[in-house]
N, CA, C and O of each residue as an XYZ file, in Angstrom:
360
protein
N     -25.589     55.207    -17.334
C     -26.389     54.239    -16.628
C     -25.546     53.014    -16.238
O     -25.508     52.728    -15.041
N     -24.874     52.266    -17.109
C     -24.002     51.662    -16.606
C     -22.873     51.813    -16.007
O     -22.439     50.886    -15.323
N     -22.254     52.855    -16.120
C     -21.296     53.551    -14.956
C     -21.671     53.190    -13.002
O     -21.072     52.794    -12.002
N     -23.177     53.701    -13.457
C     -23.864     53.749    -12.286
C     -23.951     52.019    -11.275
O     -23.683     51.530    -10.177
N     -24.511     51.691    -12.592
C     -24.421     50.506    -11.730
C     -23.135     49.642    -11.686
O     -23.265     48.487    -11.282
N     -22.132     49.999    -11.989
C     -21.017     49.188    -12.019
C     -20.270     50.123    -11.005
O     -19.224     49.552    -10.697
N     -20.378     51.312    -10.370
C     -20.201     52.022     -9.210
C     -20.522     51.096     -8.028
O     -19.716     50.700     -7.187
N     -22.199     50.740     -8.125
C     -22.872     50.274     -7.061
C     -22.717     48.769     -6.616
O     -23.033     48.266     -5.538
N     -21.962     47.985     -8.093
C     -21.867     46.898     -7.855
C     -19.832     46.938     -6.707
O     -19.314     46.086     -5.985
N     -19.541     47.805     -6.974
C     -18.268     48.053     -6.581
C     -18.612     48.345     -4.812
O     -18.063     47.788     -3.861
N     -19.174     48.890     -4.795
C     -19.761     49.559     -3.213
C     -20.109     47.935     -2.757
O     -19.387     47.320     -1.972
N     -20.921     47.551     -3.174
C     -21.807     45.955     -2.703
C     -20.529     45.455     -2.756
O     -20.174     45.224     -1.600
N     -19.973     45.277     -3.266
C     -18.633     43.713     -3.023
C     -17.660     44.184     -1.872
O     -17.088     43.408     -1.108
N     -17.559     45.447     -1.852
C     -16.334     45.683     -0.790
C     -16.977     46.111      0.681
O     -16.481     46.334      1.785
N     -18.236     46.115      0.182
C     -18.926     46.266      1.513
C     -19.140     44.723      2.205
O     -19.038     44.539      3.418
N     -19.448     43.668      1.243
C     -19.890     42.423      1.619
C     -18.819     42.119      2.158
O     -18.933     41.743      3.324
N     -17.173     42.159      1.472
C     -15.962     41.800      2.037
C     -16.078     42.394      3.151
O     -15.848     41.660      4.113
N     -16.363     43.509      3.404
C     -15.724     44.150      4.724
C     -16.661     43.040      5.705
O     -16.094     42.066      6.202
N     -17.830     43.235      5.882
C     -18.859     42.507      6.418
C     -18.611     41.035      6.509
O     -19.085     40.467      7.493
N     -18.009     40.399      5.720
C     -17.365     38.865      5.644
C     -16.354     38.622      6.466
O     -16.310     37.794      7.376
N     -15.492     39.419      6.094
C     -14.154     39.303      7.363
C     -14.453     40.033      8.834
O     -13.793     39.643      9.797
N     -15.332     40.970      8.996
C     -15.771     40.771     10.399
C     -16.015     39.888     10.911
O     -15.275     39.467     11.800
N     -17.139     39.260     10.560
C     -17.872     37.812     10.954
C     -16.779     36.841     11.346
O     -16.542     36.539     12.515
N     -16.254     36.462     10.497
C     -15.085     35.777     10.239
C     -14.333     35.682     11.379
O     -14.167     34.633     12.002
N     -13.817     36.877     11.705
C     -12.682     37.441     12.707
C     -13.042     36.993     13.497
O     -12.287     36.256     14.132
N     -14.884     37.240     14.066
C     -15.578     37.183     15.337
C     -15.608     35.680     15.823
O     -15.646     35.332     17.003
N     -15.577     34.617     14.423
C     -15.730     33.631     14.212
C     -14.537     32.557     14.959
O     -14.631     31.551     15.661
N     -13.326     33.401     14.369
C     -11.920     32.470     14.743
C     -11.794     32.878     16.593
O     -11.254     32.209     17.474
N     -12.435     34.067     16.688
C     -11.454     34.468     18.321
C     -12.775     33.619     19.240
O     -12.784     33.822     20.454
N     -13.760     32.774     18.704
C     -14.307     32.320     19.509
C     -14.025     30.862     19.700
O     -14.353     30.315     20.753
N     -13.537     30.323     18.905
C     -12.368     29.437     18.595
C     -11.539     29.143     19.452
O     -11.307     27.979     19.778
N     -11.005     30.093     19.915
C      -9.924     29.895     21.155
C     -10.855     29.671     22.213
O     -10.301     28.695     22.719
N     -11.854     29.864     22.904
C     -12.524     29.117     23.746
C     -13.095     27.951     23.543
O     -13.467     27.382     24.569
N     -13.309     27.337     22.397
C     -13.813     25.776     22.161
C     -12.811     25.018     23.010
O     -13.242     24.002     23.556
N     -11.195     25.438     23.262
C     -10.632     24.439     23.484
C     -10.647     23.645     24.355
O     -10.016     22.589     24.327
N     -11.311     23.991     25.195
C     -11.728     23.158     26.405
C     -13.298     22.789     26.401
O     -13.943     22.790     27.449
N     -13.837     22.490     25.223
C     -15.542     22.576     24.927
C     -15.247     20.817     25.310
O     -14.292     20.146     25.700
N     -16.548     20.600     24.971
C     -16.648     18.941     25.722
C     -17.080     18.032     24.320
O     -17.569     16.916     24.144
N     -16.606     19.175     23.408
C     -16.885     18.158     22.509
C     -15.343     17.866     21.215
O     -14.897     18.795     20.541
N     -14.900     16.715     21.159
C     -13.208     16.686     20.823
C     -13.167     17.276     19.616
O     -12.195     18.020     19.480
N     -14.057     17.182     18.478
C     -13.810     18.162     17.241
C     -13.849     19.414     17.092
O     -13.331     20.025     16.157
N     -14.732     20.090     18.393
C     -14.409     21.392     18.809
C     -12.990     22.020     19.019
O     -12.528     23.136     18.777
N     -12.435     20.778     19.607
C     -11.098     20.999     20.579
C      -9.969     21.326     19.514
O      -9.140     22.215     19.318
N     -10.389     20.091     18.909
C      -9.462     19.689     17.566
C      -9.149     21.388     16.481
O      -8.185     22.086     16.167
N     -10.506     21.371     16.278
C     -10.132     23.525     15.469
C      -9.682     23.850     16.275
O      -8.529     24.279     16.248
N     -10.550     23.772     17.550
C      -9.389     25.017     18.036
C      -8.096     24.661     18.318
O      -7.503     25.679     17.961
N      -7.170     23.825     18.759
C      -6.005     23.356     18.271
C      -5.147     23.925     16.904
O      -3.996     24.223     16.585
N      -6.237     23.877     16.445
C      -5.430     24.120     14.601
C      -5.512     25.858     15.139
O      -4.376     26.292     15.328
N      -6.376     26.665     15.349
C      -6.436     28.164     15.919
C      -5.480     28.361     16.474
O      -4.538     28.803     15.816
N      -5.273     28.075     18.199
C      -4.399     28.197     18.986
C      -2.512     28.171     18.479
O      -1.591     28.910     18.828
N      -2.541     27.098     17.636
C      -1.530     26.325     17.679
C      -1.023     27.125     16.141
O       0.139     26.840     15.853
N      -1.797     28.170     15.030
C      -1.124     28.844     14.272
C      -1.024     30.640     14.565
O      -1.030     31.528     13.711
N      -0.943     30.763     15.932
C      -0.571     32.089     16.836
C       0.194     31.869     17.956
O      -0.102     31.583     19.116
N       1.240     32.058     17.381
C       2.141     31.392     18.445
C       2.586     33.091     19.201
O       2.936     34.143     18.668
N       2.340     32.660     20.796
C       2.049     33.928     21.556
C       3.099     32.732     23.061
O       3.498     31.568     23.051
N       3.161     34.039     24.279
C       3.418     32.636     25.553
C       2.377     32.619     26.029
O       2.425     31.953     27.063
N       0.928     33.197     25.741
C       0.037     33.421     26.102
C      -0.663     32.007     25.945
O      -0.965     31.213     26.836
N      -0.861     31.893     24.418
C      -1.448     30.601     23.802
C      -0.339     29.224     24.166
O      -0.914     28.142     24.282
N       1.130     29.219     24.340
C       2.089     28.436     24.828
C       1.809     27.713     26.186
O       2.086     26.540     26.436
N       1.133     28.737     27.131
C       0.782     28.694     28.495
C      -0.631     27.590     28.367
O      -0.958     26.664     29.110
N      -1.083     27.959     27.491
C      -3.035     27.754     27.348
C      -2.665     26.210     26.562
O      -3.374     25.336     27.061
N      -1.969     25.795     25.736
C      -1.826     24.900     25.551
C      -1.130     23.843     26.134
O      -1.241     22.715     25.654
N      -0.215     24.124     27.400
C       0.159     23.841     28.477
C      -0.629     23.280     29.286
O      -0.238     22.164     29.626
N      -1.647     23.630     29.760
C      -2.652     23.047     30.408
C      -3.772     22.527     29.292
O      -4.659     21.703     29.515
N      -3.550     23.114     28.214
C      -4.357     21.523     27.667
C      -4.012     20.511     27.316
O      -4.661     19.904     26.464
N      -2.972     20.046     27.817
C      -1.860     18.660     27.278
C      -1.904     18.548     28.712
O      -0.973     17.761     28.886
N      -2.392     18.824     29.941
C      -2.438     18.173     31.386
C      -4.028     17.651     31.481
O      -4.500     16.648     32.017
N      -4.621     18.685     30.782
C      -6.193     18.678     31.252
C      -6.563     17.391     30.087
O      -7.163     16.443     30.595
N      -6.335     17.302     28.948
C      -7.233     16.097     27.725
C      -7.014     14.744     28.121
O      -6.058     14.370     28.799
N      -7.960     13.995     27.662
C      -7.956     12.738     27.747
C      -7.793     11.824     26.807
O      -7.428     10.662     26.984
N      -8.191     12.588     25.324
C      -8.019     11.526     24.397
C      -6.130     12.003     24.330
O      -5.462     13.037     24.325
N      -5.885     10.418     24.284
C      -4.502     10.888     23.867
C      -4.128     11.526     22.685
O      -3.156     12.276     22.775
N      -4.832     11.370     21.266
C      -4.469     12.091     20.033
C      -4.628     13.385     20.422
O      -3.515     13.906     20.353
N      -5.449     14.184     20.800
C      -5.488     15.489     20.919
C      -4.527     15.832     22.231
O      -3.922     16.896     22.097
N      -4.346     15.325     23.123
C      -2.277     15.156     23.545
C      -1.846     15.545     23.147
O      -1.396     16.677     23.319
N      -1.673     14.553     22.055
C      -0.541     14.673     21.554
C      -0.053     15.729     20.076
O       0.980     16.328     19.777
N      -0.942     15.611     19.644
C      -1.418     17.161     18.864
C      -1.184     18.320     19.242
O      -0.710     19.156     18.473
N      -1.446     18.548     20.370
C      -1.420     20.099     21.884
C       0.259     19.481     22.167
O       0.994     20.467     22.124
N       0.908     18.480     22.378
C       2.472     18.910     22.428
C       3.036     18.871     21.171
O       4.159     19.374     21.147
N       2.698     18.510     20.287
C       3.430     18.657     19.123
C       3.333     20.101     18.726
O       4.444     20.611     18.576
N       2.346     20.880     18.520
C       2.258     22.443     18.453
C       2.430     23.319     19.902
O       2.176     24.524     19.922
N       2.729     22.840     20.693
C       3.464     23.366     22.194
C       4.928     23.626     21.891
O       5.559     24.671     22.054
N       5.475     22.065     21.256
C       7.124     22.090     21.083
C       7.401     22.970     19.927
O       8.272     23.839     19.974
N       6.690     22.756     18.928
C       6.940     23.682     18.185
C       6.804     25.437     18.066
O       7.273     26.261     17.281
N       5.821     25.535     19.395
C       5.479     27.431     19.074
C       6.196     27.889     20.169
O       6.354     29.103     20.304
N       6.910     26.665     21.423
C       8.666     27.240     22.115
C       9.544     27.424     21.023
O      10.349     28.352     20.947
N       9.391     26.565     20.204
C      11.046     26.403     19.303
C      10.684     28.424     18.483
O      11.418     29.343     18.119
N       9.693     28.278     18.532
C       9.723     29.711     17.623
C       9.432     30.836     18.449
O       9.698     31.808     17.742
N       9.015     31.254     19.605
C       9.033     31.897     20.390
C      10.315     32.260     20.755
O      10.755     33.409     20.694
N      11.170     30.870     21.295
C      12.745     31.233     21.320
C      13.210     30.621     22.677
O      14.386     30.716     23.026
């Protein structure tokens, strides 16, 4: 009997994980579209998103968001992780 349920409790946790990091996943790749949302703490995650996948894809995308922003901190934030994901790109 307790076999049983310590089977079932095993099934439930790795099922919830699996089910957690979907969400999750679905969670961050929507992220990369905030960055141009109209609201700056939106911008700001996604910054922190964008800016720890360093791609020339996301290099490009953060390119025009250091032309397109207005607050200067988030500027300057978008070139500081610009200069840095050239330096590692190459």
């Amino acid at each position: 009997m307790r076999r049983e349920y310590l089977g079932w409790g095993i099934v439930g946790a790795v099922g919830g994980l699996a089910v957690g990091m979907t969400l999750w996943s679905r969670h961050m790749r929507g992220a990369k579209r905030d960055l141009f949302h109209r609201r700056a703490v939106k911008r700001m995650a996604a910054l922190g998103y964008v800016g720890a996948r360093p791609s020339v894809e996301n290099a490009r995308l953060l390119r025009d968001f250091t032309s397109w922003e207005s607050r200067p901190a988030l500027r300057r934030r978008a070139a500081v992780l610009l200069r840095r994901m050239e330096t590692q790109l190459g």
